[in-house]
N, C-alpha and C positions, 0 to 999 in steps of 0.2 A: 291576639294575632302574633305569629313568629318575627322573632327582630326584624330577618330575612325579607321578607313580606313585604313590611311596614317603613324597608329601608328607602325606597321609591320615593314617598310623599318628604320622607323627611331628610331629602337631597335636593328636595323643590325651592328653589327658592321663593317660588311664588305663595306657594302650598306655606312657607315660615313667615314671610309678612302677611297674609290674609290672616294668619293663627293670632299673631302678634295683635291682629289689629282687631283682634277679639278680645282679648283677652285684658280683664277689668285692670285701668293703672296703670297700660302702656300706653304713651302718649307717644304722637309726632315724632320728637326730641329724643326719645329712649328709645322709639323702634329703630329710627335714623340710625343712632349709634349701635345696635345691634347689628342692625342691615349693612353697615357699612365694617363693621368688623368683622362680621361670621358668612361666609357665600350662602349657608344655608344652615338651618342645625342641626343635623350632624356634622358639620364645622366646628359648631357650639359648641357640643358637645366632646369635641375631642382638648379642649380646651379644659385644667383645672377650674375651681369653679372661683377663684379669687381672680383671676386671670379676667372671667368674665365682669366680674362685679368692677374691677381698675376701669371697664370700655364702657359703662354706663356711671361712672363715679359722677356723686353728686342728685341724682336719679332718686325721687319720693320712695322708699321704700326698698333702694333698691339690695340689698342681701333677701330679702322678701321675696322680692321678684327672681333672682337668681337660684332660689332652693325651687322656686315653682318652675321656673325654665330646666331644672334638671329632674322633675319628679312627672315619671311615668303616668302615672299612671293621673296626676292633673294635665298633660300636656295632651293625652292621646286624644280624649273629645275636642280637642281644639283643632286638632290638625285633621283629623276625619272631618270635624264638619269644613274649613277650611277647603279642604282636598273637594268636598260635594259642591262648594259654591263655586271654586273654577271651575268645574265640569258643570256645574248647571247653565252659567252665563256662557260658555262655552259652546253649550245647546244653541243659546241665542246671538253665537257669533261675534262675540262681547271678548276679548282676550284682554285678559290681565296681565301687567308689565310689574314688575318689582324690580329692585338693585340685582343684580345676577343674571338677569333676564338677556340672552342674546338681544332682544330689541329696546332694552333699556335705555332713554335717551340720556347720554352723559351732561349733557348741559344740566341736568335736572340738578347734577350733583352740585351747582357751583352755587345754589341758591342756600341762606344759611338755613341752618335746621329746622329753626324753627318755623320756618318759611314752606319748606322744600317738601313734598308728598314721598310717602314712600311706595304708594300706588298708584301705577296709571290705567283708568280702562280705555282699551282701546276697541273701534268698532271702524273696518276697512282695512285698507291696503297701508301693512305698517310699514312697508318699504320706503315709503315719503318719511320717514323717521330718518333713512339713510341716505336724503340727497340735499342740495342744499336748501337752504327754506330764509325766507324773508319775514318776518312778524310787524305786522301793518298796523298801527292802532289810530283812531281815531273816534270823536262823538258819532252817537248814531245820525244822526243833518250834519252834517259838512261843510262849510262854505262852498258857494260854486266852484271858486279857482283851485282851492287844495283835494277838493273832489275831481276836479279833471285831472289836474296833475297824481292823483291816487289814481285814478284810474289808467291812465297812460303808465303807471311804473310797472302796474298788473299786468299788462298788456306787454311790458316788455321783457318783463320775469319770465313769463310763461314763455312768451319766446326763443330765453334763452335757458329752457326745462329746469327754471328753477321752481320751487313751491311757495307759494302766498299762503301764510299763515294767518289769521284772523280768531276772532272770540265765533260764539254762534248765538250772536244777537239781530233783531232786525235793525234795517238801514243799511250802513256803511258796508257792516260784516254779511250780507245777504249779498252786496253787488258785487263783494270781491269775487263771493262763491258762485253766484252766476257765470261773470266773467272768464272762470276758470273752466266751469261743466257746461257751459252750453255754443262755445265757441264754435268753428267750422271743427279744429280740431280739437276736445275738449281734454282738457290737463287738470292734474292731479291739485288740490288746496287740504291745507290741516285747516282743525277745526275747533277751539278749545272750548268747551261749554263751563258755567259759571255754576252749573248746577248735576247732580247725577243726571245720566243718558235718559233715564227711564222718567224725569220729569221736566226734560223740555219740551217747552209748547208745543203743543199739536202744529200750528202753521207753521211752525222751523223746520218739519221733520222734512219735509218734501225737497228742501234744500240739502240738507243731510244726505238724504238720498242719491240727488244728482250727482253731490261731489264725488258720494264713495263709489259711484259708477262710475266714475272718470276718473280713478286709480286715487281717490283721495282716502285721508283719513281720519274719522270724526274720535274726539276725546276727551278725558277729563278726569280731574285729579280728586273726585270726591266718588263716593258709595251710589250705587245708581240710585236710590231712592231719597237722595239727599237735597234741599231744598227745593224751591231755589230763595236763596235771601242775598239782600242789597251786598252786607258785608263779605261776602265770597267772590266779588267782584275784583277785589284786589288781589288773590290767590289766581285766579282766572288770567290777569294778566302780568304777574309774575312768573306763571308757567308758559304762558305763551312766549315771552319775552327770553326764557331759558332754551326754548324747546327751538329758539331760530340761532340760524349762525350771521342774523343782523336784524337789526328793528328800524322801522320807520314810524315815525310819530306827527300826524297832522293836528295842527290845533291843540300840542298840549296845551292842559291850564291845570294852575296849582290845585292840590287838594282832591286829586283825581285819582283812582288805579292808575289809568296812564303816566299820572307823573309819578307816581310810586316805581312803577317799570321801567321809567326812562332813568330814575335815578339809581335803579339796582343795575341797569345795561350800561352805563358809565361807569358802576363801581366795579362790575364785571368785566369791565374794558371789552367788551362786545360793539362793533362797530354800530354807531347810532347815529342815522339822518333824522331830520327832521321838517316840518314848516311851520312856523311860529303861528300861533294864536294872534288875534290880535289884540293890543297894549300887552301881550308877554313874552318878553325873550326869550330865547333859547337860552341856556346854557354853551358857554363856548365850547365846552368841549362835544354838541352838536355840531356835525356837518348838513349846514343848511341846503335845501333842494331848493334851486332856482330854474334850473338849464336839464337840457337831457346830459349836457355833460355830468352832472352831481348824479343821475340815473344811471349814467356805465358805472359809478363809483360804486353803488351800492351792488352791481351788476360782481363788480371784481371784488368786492370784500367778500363774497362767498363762493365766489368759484374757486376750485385748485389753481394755485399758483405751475 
């Protein structure tokens, strides 16, 4: 195929991290720093090739990998089939986000590397990516009172059009999404799944559904056909925790993704309410929910000042 031609896909940035994320020996950590050095590559490539090899320094192999990121003629199957897969989930209304991506959620970036996805697929209305969003966590049974009190903040989010952010588990994470799509006026909720789109349970899907009819947006930072396994639970709510501009946490308890989240949104200086478990405190630097007063607060930490 003519340079010409072939310049298109490989301006993509999405079309350069799908290739990547083929492509045997680049991990997590080495795409990251790829992605976050080069927009795309042909960026890359206008780059000497030691230039490139100093942004991945330290990287398994990596002069290895950097002779195969500049050799034609190994790169081109990757990014054709790359270039077929986003156009195929495409078909199915599945759009893929990478670093470059106008819809790319910047929070993503504040998560460390080896943390942090450098794919998100998304399925719905990604404009909920650009307003402001609240990330709600909690077990799926709830105690009665932190469970009303969740549900009364939902209630006042929406209110004031902001977005409730959730996992896409049953319990907790099913009422918030109710709450949101079935209301007199039904409003927009994100949606984070713990596992590819294409293997969450059948009974979830219908909730899916609703929200992304009501201007929401369902997502998830792994391969559609990818588990679902226990340990992906913490990635799940790392991203969620990233992906809001504040987190509310009922019932942490140690040893949990949740508390994993709540201790990256502390580190992240992301504004974090809470309602304690009980026999486990919060951390101080928790803002605790007792009153609707502590509810405008979470109300104003994410609207424009």
């Amino acid at each position: 195929m003519p340079a010409d031609a072939d310049a298109p896909r490989r301006s993509d940035p999405v079309v350069f991290a799908l290739a990547l994320d083929r492509m045997e020996g680049v991990g997590r950590v080495t795409a990251g720093r790829l992605l976050n050095a080069f927009a795309h590559y042909e960026d890359l490539r206008r780059y000497p090739r030691e230039q490139v090899l100093a942004r991945i320094q330290g990287a398994p192999n990596g002069e290895r990998l950097v002779g195969r990121l500049f050799d034609e003629a190994t790169m081109q199957p990757h990014f054709e089939a790359a270039e077929a897969q986003r156009d195929r989930l495409a078909e199915q209304r599945v759009v893929v986000l990478a670093p470059g991506h106008p819809d790319w959620p910047d929070g993503l970036d504040a998560l460390p590397l080896n943390r942090r996805p450098f794919l998100l697929y998304t399925y719905g209305h990604r404009d909920a990516l650009h307003r402001p969003r609240v990330a709600l966590f909690a077990p799926a049974k709830l105690r009665t009172d932190p469970f009303e009190q969740a549900q009364d903040l939902v209630r006042h989010l929406l209110d004031q059009d902001i977005v409730p952010a959730t996992g896409a588990a049953h319990g907790f994470d099913v009422v918030v999404h109710k709450l949101s799509a079935t209301g007199a006026t039904p409003r927009p909720s994100l949606l984070v799944a713990a596992c590819g789109m294409a293997k969450l349970p059948p009974p979830l899907r219908p909730i899916v559904s609703a929200a992304v009819r009501a201007g929401g947006l369902f997502c998830s930072p792994f391969p559609m056909q990818h588990g679902p396994f226990d340990h992906d639970d913490t990635e799940r709510a790392l991203v969620l925790a990233a992906l809001a501009d504040a987190c509310v946490f009922f019932d942490p308890t140690p040893d949990t993704p949740e508390m994993q989240a709540l201790t990256w949104a502390l580190e992240a200086e992301r504004p974090t309410f809470g309602v304690p478990a009980p026999e486990h405190a919060l951390p101080e630097a928790v803002h605790p929910l007792r009153s609707a007063v502590d509810t405008d607060w979470v109300v104003a930490a994410v609207q424009p000042a």
